[in-house]
C-alpha positions, 0 to 999 in steps of 0.5 A: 072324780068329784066327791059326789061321782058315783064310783063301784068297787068290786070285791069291796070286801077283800084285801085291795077293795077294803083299802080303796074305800078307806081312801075314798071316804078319807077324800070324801067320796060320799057315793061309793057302790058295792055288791056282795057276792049274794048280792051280785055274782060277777061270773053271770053276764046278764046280772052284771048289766042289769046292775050296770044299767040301774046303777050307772056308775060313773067311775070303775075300780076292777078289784074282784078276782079269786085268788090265792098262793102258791098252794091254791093255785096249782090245786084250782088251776081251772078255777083260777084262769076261767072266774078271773077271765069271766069276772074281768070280762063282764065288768070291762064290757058293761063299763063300755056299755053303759057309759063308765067314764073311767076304770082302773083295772088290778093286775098282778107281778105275775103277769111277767115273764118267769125269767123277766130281767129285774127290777121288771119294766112294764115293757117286758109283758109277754116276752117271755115264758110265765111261772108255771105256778101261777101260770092260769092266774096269770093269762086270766090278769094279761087277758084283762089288761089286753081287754082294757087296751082293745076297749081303748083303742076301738071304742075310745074308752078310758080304762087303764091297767095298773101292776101291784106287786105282792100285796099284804094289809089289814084285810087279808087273807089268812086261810092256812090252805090258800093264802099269799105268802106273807099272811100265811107265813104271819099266822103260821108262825104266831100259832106256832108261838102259841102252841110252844106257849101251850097257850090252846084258848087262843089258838082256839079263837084264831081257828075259829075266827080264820076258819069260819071267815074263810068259810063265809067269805068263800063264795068258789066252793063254799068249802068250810076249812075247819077239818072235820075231825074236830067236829062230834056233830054239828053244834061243836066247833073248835073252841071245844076241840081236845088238845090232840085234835088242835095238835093235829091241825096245826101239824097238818099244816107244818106247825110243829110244838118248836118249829114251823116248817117252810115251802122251798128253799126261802132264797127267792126274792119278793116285794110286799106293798101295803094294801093302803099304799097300793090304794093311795097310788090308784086314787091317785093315778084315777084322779090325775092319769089317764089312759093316754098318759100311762100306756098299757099298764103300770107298775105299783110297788116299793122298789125294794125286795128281800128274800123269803128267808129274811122276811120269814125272820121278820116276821119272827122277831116282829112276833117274837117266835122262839121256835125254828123256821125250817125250809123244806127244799122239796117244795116249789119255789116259785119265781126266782124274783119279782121285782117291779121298776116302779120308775115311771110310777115315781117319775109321776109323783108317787112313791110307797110310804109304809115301810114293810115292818110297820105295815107287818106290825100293823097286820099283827096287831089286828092278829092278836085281838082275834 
């Protein structure tokens, strides 16, 4: 990529995209093409080729997707498996179409095979059985990679694959309803630090803020996720909510005055990679790989894993939660483990650089001045 080629990012504004072009303009990228949702829905074919053909971007990061945690997807299962296959199909082909002489397509970990032998090779792709909990998000994410692949070998195109592991940074998603294990853990337990606070002025303004975000930012169903009980009428939002009603919210979402309940047993293993690494590693990978060099997919991530229990206590002590953290062992789990052999990635001259506490510390900062 020179500085001046035109490069798309799709879902500019979500955790990976907001990322990319933070490293994009850190190299001097000066044509970077971007589309709101109103201003381009990705799930209408023929919208997707009118701006393929007007804008003809020369180079293609796929990062819009709609997704979620555990929760959202097994509530929007269809959802889940029909945008993401949608979304990647009509970016894929209009690249093809129109010429894009190289795309870089997001994956996910959980593309892996449930019971997958860890740390997991990109090898082990579709040999066996996937999580039933993610399956939909799963087959939409192997449904891509296969499209790149087939694109690749019929047509000669350069679009290659590339597998993040769990992913976390400064413009995530914190909804209490549908968002990734380690944002939703951070909120949680900084609004349960202030509700054993009393401190009910700055729970106000982090409900307010998450939740009308949430609701901007929703382009799936438009649903706003500020309950309605705390509402008297149109004009009246949550800074104006009595304590009761906070209260109610909060343990709604098992935010308790001295604990914070957990889904499951807190024994799985996972792995987080800093949202700003990840796009370091995809810069890097767009300026220097191509398809022929690194095969179907590959994989992107620390190498390192803990269990949800010590990351729950990380995130604890990071900011300073005196209350409990229950787990609750009627809920799913999830993947026993997920953690990526990121050995081809190294052998290729990059590693992760943003340690898990210093990126968490980072997010939490943010947090606080909401």
């Amino acid at each position: 990529m020179e500085k001046n080629s035109k490069i798309y990012i799709s879902g500019h504004r979500g955790l990976v995209g907001s990322a990319l072009i933070r490293r994009l303009e850190k190299a001097g990228c000066d044509n970077i093409v971007t589309r709101t949702h109103s201003e381009l829905d990705l799930l209408q074919q023929s919208k997707v080729e009118k701006f393929f053909e007007q804008e003809r971007p020369e180079y293609v990061f796929l990062a819009a997707a709609k997704v979620g945690g555990i929760y959202a997807n097994n509530t929007y299962k269809a959802d889940f498996i029909y945008q993401n296959i949608i979304i990647a199909a009509n970016v894929i082909n209009s690249s093809y179409k129109y010429g894009v002489k190289k795309l870089l397509n997001l994956g996910s970990s959980c593309i892996y095979p449930r019971e997958a032998k860890q740390p997991m090779k990109e090898e082990t792709l579709l040999t066996g059985t996937l999580e039933s909990t993610n399956e939909p998000y799963a087959i939409a994410k192997i449904a891509a990679i296969k499209l790149c692949r087939y694109y690749n070998e019929q047509y000669g195109t350069n679009f290659i694959s590339v597998m993040p592991t769990n992913l976390y940074g400064l413009e995530d998603n914190f909804n209490l309803e549908n968002s990734h294990v380690l944002p939703a853990l951070l909120r949680r337990i900084y609004l349960g630090k202030l509700l054993m606070e009393n401190n009910f002025e700055k729970i106000r303004k982090n409900l307010d803020f998450y939740d009308n975000q949430s609701a901007k930012n929703s382009h799936t169903d438009g649903n706003s996720y500020i309950d309605k009980k705390c509402h008297s009428g149109e004009s009246r939002g949550l800074s104006q909510a009595s304590e009761k009603d906070i209260i109610t919210k909060l343990e709604k979402h098992l935010i308790h005055k001295n604990k914070v309940v957990i889904w499951g047993t807190g024994t799985p293993y996972r792995e987080f990679l800093y949202s700003d690494d990840l796009a370091d590693a995809c810069f890097f990978l767009m300026e220097n790989y191509d398809e022929k060099d690194i095969g179907e997919i590959i994989n992107i991530g620390t190498g390192k894993d803990l269990t949800i229990k010590e990351l729950s206590e990380l995130i604890k002590n990071i900011i300073g939660y005196k209350g409990s953290l229950v787990f609750d062992s009627s809920k799913p789990d999830g993947t026993p483990r997920k953690l990526l052999d990121v050995s081809r990635l190294n052998s290729l001259g990059w590693k992760a650089k943003i340690s898990l506490e210093d990126g968490i510390s980072n997010v939490f900062k943010k947090m606080e001045l909401k």
